[in-house]
py3Dmol code that shows the C-alpha trace and the ligand (Angstrom):
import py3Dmol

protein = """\
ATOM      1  CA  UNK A   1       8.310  14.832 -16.277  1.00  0.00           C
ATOM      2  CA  UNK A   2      11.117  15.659 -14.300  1.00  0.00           C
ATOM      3  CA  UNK A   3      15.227  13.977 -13.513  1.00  0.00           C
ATOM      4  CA  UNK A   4      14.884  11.038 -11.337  1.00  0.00           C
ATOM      5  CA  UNK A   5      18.011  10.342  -8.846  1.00  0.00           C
ATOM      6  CA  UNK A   6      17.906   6.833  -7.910  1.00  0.00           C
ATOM      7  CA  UNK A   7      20.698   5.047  -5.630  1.00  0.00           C
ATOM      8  CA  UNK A   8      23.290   3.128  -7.498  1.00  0.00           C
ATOM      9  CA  UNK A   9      22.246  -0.253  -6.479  1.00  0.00           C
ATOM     10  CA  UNK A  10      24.092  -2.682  -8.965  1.00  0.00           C
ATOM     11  CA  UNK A  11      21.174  -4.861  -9.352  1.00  0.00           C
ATOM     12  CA  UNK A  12      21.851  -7.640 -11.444  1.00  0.00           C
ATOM     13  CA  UNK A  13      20.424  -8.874 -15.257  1.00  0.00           C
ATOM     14  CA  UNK A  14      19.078 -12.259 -15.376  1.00  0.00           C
ATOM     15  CA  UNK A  15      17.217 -13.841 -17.861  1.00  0.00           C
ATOM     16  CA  UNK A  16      13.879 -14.624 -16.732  1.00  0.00           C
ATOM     17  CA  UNK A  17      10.901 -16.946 -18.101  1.00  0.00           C
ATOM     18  CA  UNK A  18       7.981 -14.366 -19.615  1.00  0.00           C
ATOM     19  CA  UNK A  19       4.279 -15.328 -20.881  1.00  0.00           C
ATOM     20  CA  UNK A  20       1.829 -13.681 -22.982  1.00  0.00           C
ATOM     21  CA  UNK A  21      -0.497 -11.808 -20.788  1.00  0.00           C
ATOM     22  CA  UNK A  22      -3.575 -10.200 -21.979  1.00  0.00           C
ATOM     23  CA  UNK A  23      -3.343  -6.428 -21.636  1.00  0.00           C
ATOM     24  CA  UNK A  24      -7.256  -6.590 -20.361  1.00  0.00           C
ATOM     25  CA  UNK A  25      -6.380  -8.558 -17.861  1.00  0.00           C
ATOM     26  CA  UNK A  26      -3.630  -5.979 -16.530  1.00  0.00           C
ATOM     27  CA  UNK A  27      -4.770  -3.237 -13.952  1.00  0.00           C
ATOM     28  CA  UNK A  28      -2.780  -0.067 -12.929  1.00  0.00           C
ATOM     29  CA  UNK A  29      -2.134   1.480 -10.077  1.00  0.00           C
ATOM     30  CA  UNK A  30      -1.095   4.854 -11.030  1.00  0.00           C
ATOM     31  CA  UNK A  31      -2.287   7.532 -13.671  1.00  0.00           C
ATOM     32  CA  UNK A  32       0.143   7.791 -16.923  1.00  0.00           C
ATOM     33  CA  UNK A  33       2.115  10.617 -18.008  1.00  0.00           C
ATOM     34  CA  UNK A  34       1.566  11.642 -21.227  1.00  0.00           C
ATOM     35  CA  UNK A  35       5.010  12.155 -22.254  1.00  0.00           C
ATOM     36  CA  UNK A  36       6.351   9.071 -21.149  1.00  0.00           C
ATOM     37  CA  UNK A  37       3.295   7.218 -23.093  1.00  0.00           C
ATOM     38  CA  UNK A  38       4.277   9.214 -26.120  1.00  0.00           C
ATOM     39  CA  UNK A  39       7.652   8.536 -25.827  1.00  0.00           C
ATOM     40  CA  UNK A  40       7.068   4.576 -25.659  1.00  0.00           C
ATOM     41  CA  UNK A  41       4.476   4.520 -28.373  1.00  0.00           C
ATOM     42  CA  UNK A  42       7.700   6.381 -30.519  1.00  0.00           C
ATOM     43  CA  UNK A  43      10.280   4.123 -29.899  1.00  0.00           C
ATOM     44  CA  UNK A  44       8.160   0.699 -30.952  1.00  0.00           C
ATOM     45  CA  UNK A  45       6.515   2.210 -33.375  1.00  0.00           C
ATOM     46  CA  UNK A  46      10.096   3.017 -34.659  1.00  0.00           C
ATOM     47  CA  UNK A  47      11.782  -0.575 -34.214  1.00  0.00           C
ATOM     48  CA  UNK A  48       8.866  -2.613 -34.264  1.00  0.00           C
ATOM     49  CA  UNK A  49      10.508  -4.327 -31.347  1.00  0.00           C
ATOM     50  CA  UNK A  50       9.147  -5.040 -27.899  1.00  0.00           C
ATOM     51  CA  UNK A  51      12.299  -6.096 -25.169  1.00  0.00           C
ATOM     52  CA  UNK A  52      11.048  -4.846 -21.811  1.00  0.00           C
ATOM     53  CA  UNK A  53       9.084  -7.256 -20.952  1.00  0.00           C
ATOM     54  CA  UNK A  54       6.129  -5.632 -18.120  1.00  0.00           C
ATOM     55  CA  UNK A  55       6.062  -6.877 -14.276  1.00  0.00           C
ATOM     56  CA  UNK A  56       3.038  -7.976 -13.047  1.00  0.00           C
ATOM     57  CA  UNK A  57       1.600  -9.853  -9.864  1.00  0.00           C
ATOM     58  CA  UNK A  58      -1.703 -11.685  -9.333  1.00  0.00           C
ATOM     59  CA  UNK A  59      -4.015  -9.795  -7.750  1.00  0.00           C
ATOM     60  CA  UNK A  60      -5.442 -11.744  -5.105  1.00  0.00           C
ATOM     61  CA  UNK A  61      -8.733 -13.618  -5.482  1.00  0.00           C
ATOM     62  CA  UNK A  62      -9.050 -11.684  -9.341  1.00  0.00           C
ATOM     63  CA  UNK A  63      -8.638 -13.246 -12.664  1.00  0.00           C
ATOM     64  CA  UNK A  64      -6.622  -9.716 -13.031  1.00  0.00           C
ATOM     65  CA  UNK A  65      -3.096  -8.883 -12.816  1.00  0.00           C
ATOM     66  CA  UNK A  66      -1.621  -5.959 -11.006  1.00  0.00           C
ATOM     67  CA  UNK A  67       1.028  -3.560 -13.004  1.00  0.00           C
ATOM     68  CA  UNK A  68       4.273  -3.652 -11.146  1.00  0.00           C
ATOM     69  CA  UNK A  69       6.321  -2.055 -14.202  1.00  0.00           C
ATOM     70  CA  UNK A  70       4.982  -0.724 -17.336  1.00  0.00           C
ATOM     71  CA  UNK A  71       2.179   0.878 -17.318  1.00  0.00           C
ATOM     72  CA  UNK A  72       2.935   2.986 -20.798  1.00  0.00           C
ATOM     73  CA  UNK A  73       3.804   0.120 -22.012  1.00  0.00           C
ATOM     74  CA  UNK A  74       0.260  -1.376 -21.414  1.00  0.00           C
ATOM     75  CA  UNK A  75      -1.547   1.808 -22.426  1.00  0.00           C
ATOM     76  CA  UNK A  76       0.638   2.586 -25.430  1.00  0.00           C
ATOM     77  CA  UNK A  77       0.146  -1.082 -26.397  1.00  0.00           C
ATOM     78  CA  UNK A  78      -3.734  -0.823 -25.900  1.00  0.00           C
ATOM     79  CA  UNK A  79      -3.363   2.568 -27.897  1.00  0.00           C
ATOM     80  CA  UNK A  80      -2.142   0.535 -30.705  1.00  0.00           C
ATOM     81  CA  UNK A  81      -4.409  -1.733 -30.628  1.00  0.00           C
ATOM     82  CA  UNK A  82      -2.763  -4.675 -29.421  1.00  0.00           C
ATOM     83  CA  UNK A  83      -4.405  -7.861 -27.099  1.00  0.00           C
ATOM     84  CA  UNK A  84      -0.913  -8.946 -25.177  1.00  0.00           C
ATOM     85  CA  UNK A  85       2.398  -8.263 -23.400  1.00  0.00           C
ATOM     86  CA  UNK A  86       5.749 -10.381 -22.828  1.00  0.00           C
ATOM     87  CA  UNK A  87       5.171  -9.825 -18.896  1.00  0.00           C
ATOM     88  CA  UNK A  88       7.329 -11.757 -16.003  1.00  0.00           C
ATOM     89  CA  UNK A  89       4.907 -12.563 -12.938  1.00  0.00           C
ATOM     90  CA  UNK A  90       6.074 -11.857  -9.860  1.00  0.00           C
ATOM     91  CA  UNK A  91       5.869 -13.264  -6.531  1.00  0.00           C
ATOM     92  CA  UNK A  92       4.425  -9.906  -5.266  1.00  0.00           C
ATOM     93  CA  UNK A  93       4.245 -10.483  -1.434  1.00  0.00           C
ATOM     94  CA  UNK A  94       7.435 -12.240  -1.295  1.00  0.00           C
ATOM     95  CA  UNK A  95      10.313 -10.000   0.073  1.00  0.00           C
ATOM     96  CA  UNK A  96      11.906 -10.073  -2.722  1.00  0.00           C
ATOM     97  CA  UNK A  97       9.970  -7.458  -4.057  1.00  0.00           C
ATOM     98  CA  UNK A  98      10.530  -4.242  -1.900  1.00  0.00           C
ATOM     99  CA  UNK A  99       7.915  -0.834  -2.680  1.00  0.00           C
ATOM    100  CA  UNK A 100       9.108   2.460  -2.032  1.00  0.00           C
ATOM    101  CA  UNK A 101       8.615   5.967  -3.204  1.00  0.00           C
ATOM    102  CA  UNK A 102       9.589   8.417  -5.010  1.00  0.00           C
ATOM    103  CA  UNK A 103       9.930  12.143  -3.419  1.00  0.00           C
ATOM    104  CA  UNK A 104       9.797  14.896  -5.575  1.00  0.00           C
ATOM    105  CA  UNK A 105      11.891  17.893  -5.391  1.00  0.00           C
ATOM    106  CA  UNK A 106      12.265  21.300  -6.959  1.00  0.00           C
ATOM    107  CA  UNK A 107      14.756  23.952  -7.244  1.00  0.00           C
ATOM    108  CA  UNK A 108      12.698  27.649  -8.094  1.00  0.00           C
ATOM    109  CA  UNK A 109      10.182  30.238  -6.399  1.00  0.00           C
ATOM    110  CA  UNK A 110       8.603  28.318  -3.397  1.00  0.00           C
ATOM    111  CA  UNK A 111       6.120  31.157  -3.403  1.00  0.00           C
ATOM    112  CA  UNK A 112       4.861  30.586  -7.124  1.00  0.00           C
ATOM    113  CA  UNK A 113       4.752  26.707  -5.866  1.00  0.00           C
ATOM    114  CA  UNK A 114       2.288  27.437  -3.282  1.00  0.00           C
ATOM    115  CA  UNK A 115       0.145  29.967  -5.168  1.00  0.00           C
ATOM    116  CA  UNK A 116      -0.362  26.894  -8.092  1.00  0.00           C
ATOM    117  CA  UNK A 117      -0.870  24.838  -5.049  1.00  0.00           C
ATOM    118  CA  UNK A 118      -3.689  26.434  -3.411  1.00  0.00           C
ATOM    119  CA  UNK A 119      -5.168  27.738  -6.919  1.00  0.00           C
ATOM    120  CA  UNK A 120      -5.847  23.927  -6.919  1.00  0.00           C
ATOM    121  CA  UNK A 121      -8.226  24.316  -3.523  1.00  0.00           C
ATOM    122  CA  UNK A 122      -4.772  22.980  -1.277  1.00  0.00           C
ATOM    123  CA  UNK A 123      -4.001  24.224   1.500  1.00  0.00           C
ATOM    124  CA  UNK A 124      -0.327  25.086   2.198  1.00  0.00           C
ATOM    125  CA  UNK A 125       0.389  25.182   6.183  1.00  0.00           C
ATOM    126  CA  UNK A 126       3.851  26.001   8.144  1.00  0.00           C
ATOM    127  CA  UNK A 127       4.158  22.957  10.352  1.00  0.00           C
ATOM    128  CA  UNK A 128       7.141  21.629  12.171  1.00  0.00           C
ATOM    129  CA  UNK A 129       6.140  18.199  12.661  1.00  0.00           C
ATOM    130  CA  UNK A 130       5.113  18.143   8.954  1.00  0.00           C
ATOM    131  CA  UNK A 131       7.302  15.507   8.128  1.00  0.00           C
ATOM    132  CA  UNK A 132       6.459  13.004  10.803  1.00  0.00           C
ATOM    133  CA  UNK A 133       2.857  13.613   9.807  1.00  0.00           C
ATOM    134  CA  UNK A 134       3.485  12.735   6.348  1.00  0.00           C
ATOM    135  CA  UNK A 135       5.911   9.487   7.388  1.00  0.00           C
ATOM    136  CA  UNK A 136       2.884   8.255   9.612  1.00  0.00           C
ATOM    137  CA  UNK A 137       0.723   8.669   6.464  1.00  0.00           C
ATOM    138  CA  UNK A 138      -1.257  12.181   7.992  1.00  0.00           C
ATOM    139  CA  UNK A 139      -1.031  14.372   5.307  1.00  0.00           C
ATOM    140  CA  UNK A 140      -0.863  14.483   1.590  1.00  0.00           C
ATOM    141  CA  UNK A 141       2.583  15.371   1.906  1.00  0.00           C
ATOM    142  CA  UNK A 142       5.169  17.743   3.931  1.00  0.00           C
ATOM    143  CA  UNK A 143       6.933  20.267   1.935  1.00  0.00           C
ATOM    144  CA  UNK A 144      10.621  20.265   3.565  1.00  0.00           C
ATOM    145  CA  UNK A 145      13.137  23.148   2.548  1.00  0.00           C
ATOM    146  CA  UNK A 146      16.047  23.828   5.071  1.00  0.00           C
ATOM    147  CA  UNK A 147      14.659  26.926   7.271  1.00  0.00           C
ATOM    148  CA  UNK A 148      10.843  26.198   6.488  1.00  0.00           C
ATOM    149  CA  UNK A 149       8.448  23.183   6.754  1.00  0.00           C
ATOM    150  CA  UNK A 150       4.930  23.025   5.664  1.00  0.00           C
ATOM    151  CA  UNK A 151       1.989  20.514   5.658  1.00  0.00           C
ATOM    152  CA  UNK A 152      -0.220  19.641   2.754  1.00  0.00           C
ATOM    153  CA  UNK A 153      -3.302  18.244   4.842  1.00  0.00           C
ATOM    154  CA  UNK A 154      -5.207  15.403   2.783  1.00  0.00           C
ATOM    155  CA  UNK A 155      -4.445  12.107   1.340  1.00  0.00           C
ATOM    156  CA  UNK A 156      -4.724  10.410  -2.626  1.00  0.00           C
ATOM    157  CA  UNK A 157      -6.382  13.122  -4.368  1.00  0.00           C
ATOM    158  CA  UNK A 158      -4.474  16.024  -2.750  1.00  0.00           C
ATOM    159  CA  UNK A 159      -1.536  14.320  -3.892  1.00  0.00           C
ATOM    160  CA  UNK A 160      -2.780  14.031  -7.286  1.00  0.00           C
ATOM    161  CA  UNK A 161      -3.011  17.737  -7.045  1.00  0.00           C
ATOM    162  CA  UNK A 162       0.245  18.559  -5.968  1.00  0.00           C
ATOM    163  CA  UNK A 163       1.684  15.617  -8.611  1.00  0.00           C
ATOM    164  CA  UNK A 164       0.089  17.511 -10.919  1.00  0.00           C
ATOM    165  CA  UNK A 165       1.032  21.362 -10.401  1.00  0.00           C
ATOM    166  CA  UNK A 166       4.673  19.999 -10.290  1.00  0.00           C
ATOM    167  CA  UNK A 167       4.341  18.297 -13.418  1.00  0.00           C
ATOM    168  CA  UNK A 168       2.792  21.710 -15.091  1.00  0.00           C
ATOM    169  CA  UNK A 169       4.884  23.628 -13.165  1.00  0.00           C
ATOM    170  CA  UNK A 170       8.285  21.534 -14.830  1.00  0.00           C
ATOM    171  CA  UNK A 171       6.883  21.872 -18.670  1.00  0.00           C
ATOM    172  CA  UNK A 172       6.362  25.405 -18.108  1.00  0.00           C
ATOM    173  CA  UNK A 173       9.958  25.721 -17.301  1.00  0.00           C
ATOM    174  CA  UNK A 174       8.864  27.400 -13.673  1.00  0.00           C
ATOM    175  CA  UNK A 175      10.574  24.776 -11.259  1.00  0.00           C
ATOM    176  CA  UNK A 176      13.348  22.572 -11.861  1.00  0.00           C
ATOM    177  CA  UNK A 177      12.069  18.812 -11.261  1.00  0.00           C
ATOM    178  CA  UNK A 178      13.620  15.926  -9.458  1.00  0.00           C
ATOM    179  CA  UNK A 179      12.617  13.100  -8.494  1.00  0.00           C
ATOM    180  CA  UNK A 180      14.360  11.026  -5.550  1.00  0.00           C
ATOM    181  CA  UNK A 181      14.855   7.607  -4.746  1.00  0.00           C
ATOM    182  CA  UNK A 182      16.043   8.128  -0.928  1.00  0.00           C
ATOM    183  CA  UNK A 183      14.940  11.147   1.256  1.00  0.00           C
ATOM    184  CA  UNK A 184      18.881  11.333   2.077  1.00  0.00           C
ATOM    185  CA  UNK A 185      19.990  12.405  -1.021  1.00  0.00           C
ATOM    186  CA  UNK A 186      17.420  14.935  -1.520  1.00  0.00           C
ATOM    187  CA  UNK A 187      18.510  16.288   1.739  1.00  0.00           C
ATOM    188  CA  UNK A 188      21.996  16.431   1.086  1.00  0.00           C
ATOM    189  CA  UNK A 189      21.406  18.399  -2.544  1.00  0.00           C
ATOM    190  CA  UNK A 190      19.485  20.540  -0.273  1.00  0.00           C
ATOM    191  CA  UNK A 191      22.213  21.480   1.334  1.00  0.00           C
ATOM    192  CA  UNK A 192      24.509  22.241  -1.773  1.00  0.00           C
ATOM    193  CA  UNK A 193      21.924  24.045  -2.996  1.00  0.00           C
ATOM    194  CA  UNK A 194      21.027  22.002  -5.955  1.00  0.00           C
ATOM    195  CA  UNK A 195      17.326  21.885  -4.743  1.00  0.00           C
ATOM    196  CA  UNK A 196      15.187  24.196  -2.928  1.00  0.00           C
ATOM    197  CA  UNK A 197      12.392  22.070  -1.335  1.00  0.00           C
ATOM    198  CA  UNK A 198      11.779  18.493  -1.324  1.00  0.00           C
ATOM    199  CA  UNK A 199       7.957  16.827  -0.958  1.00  0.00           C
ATOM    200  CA  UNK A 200       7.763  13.904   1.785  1.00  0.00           C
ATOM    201  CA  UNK A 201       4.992  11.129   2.267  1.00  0.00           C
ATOM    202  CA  UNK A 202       4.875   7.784   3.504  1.00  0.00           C
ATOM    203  CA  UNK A 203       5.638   5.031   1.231  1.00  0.00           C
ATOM    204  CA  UNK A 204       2.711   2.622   0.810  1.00  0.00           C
ATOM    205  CA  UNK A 205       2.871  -0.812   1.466  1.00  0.00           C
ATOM    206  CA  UNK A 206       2.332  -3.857  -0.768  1.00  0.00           C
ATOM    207  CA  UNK A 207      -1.139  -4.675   0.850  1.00  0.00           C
ATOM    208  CA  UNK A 208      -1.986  -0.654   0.347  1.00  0.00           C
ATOM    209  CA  UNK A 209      -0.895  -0.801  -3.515  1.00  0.00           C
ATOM    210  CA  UNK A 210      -3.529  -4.482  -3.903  1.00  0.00           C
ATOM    211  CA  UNK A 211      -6.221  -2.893  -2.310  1.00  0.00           C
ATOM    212  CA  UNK A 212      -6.043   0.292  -3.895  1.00  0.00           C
ATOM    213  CA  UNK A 213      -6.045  -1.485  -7.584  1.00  0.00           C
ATOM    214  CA  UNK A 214      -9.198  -3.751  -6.128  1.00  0.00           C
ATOM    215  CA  UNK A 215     -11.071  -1.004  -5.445  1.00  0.00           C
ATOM    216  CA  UNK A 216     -10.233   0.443  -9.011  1.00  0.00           C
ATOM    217  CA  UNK A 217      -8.335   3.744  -8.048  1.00  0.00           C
ATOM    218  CA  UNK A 218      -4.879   4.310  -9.083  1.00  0.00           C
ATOM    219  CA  UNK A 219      -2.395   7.070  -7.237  1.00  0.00           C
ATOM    220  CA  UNK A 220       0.061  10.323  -8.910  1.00  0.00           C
ATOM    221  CA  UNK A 221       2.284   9.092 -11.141  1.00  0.00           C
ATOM    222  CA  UNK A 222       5.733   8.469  -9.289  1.00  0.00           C
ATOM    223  CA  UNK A 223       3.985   7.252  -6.236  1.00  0.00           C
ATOM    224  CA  UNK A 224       5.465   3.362  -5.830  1.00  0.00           C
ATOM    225  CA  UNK A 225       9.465   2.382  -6.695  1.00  0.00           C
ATOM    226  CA  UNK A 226       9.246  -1.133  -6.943  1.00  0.00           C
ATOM    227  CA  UNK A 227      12.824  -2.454  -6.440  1.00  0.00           C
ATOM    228  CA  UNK A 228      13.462  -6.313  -7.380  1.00  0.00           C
ATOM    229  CA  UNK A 229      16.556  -8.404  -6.565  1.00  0.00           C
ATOM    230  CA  UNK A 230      17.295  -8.608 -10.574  1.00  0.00           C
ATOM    231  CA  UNK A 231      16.385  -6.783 -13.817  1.00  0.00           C
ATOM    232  CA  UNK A 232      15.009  -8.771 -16.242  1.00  0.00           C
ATOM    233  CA  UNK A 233      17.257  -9.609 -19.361  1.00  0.00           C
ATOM    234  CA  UNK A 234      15.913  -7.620 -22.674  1.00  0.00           C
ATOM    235  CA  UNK A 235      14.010  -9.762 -24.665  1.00  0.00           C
ATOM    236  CA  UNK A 236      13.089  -9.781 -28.177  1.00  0.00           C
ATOM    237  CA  UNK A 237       9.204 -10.033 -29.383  1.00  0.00           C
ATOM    238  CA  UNK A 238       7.988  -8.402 -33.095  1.00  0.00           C
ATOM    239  CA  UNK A 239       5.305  -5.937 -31.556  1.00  0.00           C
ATOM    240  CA  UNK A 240       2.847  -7.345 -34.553  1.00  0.00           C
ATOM    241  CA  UNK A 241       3.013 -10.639 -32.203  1.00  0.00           C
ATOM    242  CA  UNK A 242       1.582  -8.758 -29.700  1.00  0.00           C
ATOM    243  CA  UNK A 243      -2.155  -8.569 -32.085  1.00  0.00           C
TER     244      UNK A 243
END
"""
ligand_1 = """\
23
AMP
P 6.669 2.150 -18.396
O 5.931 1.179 -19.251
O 5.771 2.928 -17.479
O 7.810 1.477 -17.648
O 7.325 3.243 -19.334
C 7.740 2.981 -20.658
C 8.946 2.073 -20.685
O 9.020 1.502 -21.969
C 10.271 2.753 -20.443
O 10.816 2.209 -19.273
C 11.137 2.348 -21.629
O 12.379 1.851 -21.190
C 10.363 1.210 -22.233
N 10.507 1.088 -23.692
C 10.850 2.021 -24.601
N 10.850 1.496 -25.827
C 10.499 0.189 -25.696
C 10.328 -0.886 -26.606
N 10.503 -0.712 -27.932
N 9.989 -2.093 -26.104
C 9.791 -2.276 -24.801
N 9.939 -1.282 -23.890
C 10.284 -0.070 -24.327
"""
view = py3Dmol.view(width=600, height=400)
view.addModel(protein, "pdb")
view.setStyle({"model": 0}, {"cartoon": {"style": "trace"}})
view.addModel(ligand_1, "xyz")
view.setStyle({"model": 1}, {"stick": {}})
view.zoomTo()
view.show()
């Protein structure tokens, strides 16, 4: 998994009221990385504490709630055989609760990029309106460097392909990975050189993200960046209450 470079927002801890929720009642909305799920089923394992508690929202007309934040917390959990999770509900549709996404970037060999691209059936196309294609939701994605745009024609599963090749691409020490939080800072890196080529798509919206989980699909990892007004206060629940 590669860096992520979020803006410095100074959002603010508060201490917020949590409830059990069942983990079977919890849907995602985007496939795991194994690392991360690793990583989180190391550190409670280790401590034996759980104090992030998971954000979920109500999916609409389901006995089911959607994961906001956490999914390797609710897979690692499941993993270990637990039945619940400290989770804060959220008012999802409020706007409060902003969705965004994440673009990913890489500094390395744009032409080894697009060979492990279209060894995955892609198709890698030099397009100057790439990028307005991808921020009207077009295309899969535009692939932006500073002298040369592309397009990456498709939609979900093409950028489960591409999410994927970067991902391989990153362990196998070929591309330096980054993930931003804003399209602007990618761009200005860009231009001190600190990344090569950035990946652009349209964000989805909050209506996308609860019809996506209805219809059971889930998107790349990295896809949403939820962004809430607060950051809920660490708590402190013995995982073996979580059984
Ligand atoms: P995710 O559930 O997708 O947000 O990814 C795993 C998250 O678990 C990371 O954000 C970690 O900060 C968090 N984490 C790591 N160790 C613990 C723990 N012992 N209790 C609760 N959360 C943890």
């Amino acid at each position: 998994m590669g860096v992520e470079k979020v803006p410095k927002y100074n959002i603010p801890t508060k201490k917020v009221e949590y409830v059990f929720i069942e983990l079977d009642k919890m849907k995602p909305h985007e496939q795991l990385v194994q690392k991360e799920l690793e990583e989180f089923i190391e550190s409670i394992t280790g401590s034996g504490d759980f104090w992030k508690p998971m954000l979920l929202a109500k999916v609409p007309g389901e006995d089911m709630y959607l994961i906001v934040d956490g999914h390797h917390r609710w897979a690692g959990l499941e993993k270990l055989g637990a039945k619940k999770a400290p989770s804060v509900i959220l008012d999802y549709f409020s706007d409060d609760v902003k969705v965004y996404t994440w673009y990913p970037a890489f500094k390395g060999d744009l032409n080894k990029v697009i060979e492990r691209l279209k060894a995955e059936g892609l198709e890698v196309l030099e397009d100057k309106e790439a990028e307005e294609k991808a921020e009207r939701g077009e295309i899969a994605f535009a692939l932006v460097g500073k002298e040369k745009i592309f397009t990456v024609p498709g939609a979900l599963n093409e950028q489960k392909k591409v999410s994927k090749v970067l991902d391989e691409m990153s362990v196998e020490g070929e591309i330096e990975l980054i993930y931003y939080g804003l399209k602007e800072d990618a761009r200005e890196d860009m231009g001190k050189g600190e990344i090569d080529y950035v990946f652009i798509r349209k964000a989805p919206g909050k209506e996308e993200v609860m019809e996506l989980v209805k219809r059971g699909e889930v998107y790349s990892p990295k896809t949403t960046r939820h962004v809430l007004p607060f950051i809920p206060d660490k708590i402190d629940v013995k995982l073996e209450d979580l059984f």
